[in-house]
N, C-alpha and C positions, 0 to 999 in steps of 0.2 A: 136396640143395642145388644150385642151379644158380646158373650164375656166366656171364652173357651179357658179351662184350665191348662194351666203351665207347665210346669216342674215340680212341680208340688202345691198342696191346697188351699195355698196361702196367693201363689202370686197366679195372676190372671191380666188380660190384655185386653181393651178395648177396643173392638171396629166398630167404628161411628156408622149411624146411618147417614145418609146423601144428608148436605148443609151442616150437619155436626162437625167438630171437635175438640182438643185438647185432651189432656189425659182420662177423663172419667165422661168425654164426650158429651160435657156440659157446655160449650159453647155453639150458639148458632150464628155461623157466620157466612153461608152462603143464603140466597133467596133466588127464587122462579118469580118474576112478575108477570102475571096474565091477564090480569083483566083492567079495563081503561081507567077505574078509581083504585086500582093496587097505588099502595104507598107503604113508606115507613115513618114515623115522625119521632125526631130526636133532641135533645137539648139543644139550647141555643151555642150557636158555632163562637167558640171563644181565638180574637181575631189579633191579638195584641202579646207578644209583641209582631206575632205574626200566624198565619193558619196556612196549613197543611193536610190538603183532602187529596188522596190516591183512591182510586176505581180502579177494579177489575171489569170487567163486564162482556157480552155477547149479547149479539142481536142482529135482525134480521130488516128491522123497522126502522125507516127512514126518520121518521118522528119521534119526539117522548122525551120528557122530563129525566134528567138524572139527576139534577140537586137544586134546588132550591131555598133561601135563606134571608127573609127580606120582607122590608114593609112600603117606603117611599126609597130607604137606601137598599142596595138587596144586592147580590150575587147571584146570578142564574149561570147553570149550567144544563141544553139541550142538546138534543137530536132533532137537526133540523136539515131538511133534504141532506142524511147520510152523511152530513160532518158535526163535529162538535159546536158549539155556538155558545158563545161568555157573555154575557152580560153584566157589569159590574160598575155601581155607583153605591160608591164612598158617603154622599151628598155634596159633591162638589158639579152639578150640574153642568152641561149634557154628560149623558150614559154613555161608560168606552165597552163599546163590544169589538168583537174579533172571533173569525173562522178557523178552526183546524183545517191543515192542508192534507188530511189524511181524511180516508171515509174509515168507517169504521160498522158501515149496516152489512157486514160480509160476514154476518155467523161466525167469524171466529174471535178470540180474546182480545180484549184492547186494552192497554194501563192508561189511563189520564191521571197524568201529576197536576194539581190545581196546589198554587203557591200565590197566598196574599200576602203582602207586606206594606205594612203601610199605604200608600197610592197604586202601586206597582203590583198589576198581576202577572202572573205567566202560567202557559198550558205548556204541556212536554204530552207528545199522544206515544207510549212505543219508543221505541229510540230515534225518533225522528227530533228535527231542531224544534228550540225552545220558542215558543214567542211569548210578545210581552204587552200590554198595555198601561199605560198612567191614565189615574182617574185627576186630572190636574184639578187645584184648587186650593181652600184655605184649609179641609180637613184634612186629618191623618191617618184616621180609622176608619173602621166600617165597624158600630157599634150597634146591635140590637138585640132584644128583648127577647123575639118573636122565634118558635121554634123552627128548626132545622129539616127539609123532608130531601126524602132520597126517594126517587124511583117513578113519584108522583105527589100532586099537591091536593088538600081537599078544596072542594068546588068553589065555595067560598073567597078562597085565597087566590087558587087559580084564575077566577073572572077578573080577582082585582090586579091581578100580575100580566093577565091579559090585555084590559086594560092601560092600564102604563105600560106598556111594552116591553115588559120587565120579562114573557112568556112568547112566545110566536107562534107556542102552538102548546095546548096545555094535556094535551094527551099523556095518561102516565106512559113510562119505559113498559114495554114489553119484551121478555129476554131474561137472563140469569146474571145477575149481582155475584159475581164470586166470590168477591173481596173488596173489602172496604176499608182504608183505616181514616181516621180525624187526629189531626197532631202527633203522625205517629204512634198511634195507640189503635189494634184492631177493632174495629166494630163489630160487636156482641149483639143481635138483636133481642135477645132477651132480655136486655135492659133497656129494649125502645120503649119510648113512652108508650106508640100505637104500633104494630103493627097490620097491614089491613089487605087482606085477599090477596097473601103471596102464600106460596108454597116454600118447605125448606128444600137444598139443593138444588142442584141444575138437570134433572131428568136425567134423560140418555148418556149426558155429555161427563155424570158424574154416578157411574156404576158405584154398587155396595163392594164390590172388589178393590177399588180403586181407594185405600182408604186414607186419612192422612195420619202424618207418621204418629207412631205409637210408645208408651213407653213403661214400663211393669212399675206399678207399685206396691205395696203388703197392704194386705188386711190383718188389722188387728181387734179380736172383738167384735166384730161386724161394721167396726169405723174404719177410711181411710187416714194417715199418714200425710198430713201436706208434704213437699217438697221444700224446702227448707230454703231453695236455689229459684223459686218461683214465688212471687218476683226476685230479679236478681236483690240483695241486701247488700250489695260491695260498693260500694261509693267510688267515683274518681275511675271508672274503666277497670276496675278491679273483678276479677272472674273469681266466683262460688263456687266450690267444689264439696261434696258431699263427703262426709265423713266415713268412711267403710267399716260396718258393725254398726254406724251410730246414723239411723234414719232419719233424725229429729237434729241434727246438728250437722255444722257446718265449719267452714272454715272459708276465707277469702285470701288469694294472690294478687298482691296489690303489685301495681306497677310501678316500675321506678320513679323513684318520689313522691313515694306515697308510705304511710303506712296506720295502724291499729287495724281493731278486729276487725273492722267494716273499710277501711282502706279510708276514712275519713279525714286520716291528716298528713299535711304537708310533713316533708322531708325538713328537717333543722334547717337553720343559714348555712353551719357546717359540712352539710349532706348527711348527716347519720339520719336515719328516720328516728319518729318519737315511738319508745315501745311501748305499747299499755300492758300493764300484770295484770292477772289477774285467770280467774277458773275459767273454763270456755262456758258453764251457766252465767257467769257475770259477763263474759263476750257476747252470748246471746242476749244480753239486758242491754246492752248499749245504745243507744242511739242510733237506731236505721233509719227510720222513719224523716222523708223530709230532705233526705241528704242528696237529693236532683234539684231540688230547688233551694236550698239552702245550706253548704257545702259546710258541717262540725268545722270550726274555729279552734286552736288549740288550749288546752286545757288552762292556762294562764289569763284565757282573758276573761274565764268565768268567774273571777273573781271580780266582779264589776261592782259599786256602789249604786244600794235601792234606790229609787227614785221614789220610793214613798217616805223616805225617812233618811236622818242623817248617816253617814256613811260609818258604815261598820266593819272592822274586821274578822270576817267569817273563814272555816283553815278552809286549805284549799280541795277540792269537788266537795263543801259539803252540800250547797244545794248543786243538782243534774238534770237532766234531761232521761227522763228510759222508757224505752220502744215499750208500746204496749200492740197487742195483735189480738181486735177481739170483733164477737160479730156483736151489730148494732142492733135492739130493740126496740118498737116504741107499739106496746099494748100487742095486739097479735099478730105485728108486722116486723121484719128483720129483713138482714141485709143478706145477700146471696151466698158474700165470701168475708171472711175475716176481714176488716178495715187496720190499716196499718193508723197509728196514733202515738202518742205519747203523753206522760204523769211527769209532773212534777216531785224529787223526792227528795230526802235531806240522806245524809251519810255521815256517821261518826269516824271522822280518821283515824281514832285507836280501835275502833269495836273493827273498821273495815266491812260494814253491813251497813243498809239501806232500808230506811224506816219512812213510808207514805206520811205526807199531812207535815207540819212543822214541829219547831221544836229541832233537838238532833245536834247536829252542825252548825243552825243559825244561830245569831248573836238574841239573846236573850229581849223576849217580846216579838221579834220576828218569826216569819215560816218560808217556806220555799214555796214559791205560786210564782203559776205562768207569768212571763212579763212582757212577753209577745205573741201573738196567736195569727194563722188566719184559717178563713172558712173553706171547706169542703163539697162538694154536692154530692150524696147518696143515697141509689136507691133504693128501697125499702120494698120487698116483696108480702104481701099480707098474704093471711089464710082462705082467703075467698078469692085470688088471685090476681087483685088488684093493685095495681104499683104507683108510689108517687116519691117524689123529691124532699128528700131532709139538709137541710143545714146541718153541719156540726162544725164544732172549733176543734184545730188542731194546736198544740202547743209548739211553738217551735224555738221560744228562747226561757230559762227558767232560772231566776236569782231569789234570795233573801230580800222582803221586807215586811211593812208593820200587814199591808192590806191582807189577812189571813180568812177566807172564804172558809164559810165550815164544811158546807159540800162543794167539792172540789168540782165544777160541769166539764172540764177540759179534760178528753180523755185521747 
């Protein structure tokens, strides 16, 4: 990674080498697969209420594994005599496969859109027409356990996939992965479980000249500066915009019918939007976290009655919800990148300040604790560079009652 100075000492630009990028050319997202046991192995493909796997790819080879996800129910995607080949049972027996009417063993780029929903699959190769298959029967999912491989399957797996005819040919891909996302989210191999006899980038076809796009940010100290706009924090289609003079803060343009810091809340019955006061530090504490899968609710209905206890009147935000942005430890192992999260926290309407743990705002004997949670997967990189999978609980709704936890786990 080379890193030429700028305009001055402070800002610098990074060119990725071949299969790097993003800003500081921490992501690896291209792969070279060469040899017949190349693979990558990755979480289990989450299928509900639907999945979404996009390939880039190049190859020359009529055969070879591109994804594989499956035990007795399984999804197979091949290279088989130079077209695509699906394989896919839900468990509603017999297996519905289906051909690409494109070849794709022609050395240059091909996108395969793969879309499960429920019974219903479909390939899209390129801009060529959709097709589709139903896996008919009594199920509705395709649920399993068993992890996810791209590129190639190990032996083991392979024989059994062979077997059931779930494989027609278990040869891994040979060829360059350029790109990959799962539900819409790129895939980072440096957060595969395994990766096994691939090279980063794509050779020739991906010159050190060639780099992806770039973007200046300050050193301070010898630390970077996140991006404040990475991931986007705007809720509701609302665009991030970087504050100028201010590197660490932000600001969101919410769209019509929408409005507060993070673009979290509906426009009134009236049409006026709802405005939130407040200093742009207490904008930054607001509630980001969560707001794609669980859209902030307006400020009135946080006043809800505990369910541990009789109903109380507490004034209003004194217990909330506040983003917390931190990276995960456990002994000599952490997380790559800051985990977005949230605390539970109480607020005194006259002091106008925010005090962790109970007490505060609640009615007396009460505290403010999570009252809805769900779980997380992250992965945890150790110092001997060994990686595996943690649970954690996110908090995503938080009221007044009796049940007061002295160490708080929900972070």
């Amino acid at each position: 990674m080379d890193r030429p100075l700028m305009s001055s000492a402070n800002d610098y630009l990074c060119k990725c080498a071949p299969g790097y990028s993003g800003r500081l050319c921490e992501y690896l997202t291209s792969l070279t697969f060469s040899h017949n046991d190349s693979l990558v192995e990755l979480e289990p493909l989450r299928t509900t209420p639907q999945a979404n796997v996009t390939l880039v790819f190049s190859t020359t080879q009529l055969h070879g594994v591109l994804m594989y996800f499956g035990e007795n129910e399984h999804l197979a995607v091949e290279l088989f005599n130079g077209r695509i080949r699906i394989s896919y049972d839900i468990g509603n027996h017999p297996t519905s496969t289906m051909y690409s009417f494109e070849m794709v063993s022609d050395g240059n780029y091909h996108k395969a859109e793969l879309i499960a929903i429920k019974k219903n699959f479909t390939l899209k190769v390129d801009d060529g027409p959709a097709r589709s298959i139903i896996n008919e029967g009594p199920k509705e999912y395709l649920r399993l356990e068993r992890p996810m491989y791209l590129g190639g399957v190990p032996e083991d797996i392979a024989k059994e996939a062979f077997s059931k005819w779930h494989l027609r040919n278990i040869t891994s891909f040979k060829g360059c992965m350029k790109a990959a996302w799962i539900n819409h989210k790129r895939v980072d191999y440096v957060n595969a479980v395994r990766v096994q006899r691939t090279s980063a980038g794509c050779g020739e076809d991906e010159p050190t000249s060639s780099m992806a796009a770039t973007v200046f940010v300050q050193e301070d100290a010898g630390r970077h500066n996140q991006d404040p706009c990475v991931p986007n924090p705007c809720a509701r289609g609302g665009r991030c915009v970087r504050e100028e003079g201010s590197p660490s803060d932000y600001t969101c343009r919410c769209r019509a019918g929408t409005a507060g810091p993070q673009c979290e809340l509906r426009a009134s019955i009236s049409g006026a939007p709802v405005i939130t006061q407040g200093s742009k530090l207490a904008q930054r504490k607001q509630a980001i976290s969560n707001v794609q899968a669980s859209p902030a609710a307006p400020s009135h209905k946080q006043q809800m009655p505990s369910e541990h206890g009789p109903s109380q009147a507490t004034p209003t935000g004194a217990c909330r919800k506040e983003a917390t942005r931190e990276v995960i430890t456990e002994g000599l192992c952490r997380s790559r990148r800051a985990v977005r999260g949230a605390r539970c926290v109480t607020r005194a309407v006259t002091a106008g300040t925010a005090a962790a743990g109970g007490g505060g705002g609640c009615a007396k004997g009460h505290c403010c604790a999570p009252r809805k949670t769900k779980k997380r997967k992250i992965r945890l990189i150790c110092s001997d560079g060994t990686r595996y999978t943690k649970d954690i609980e996110i908090v995503r709704k938080c009221a007044c009652g009796k049940k007061c936890p002295r160490n708080n786990p929900f972070h």
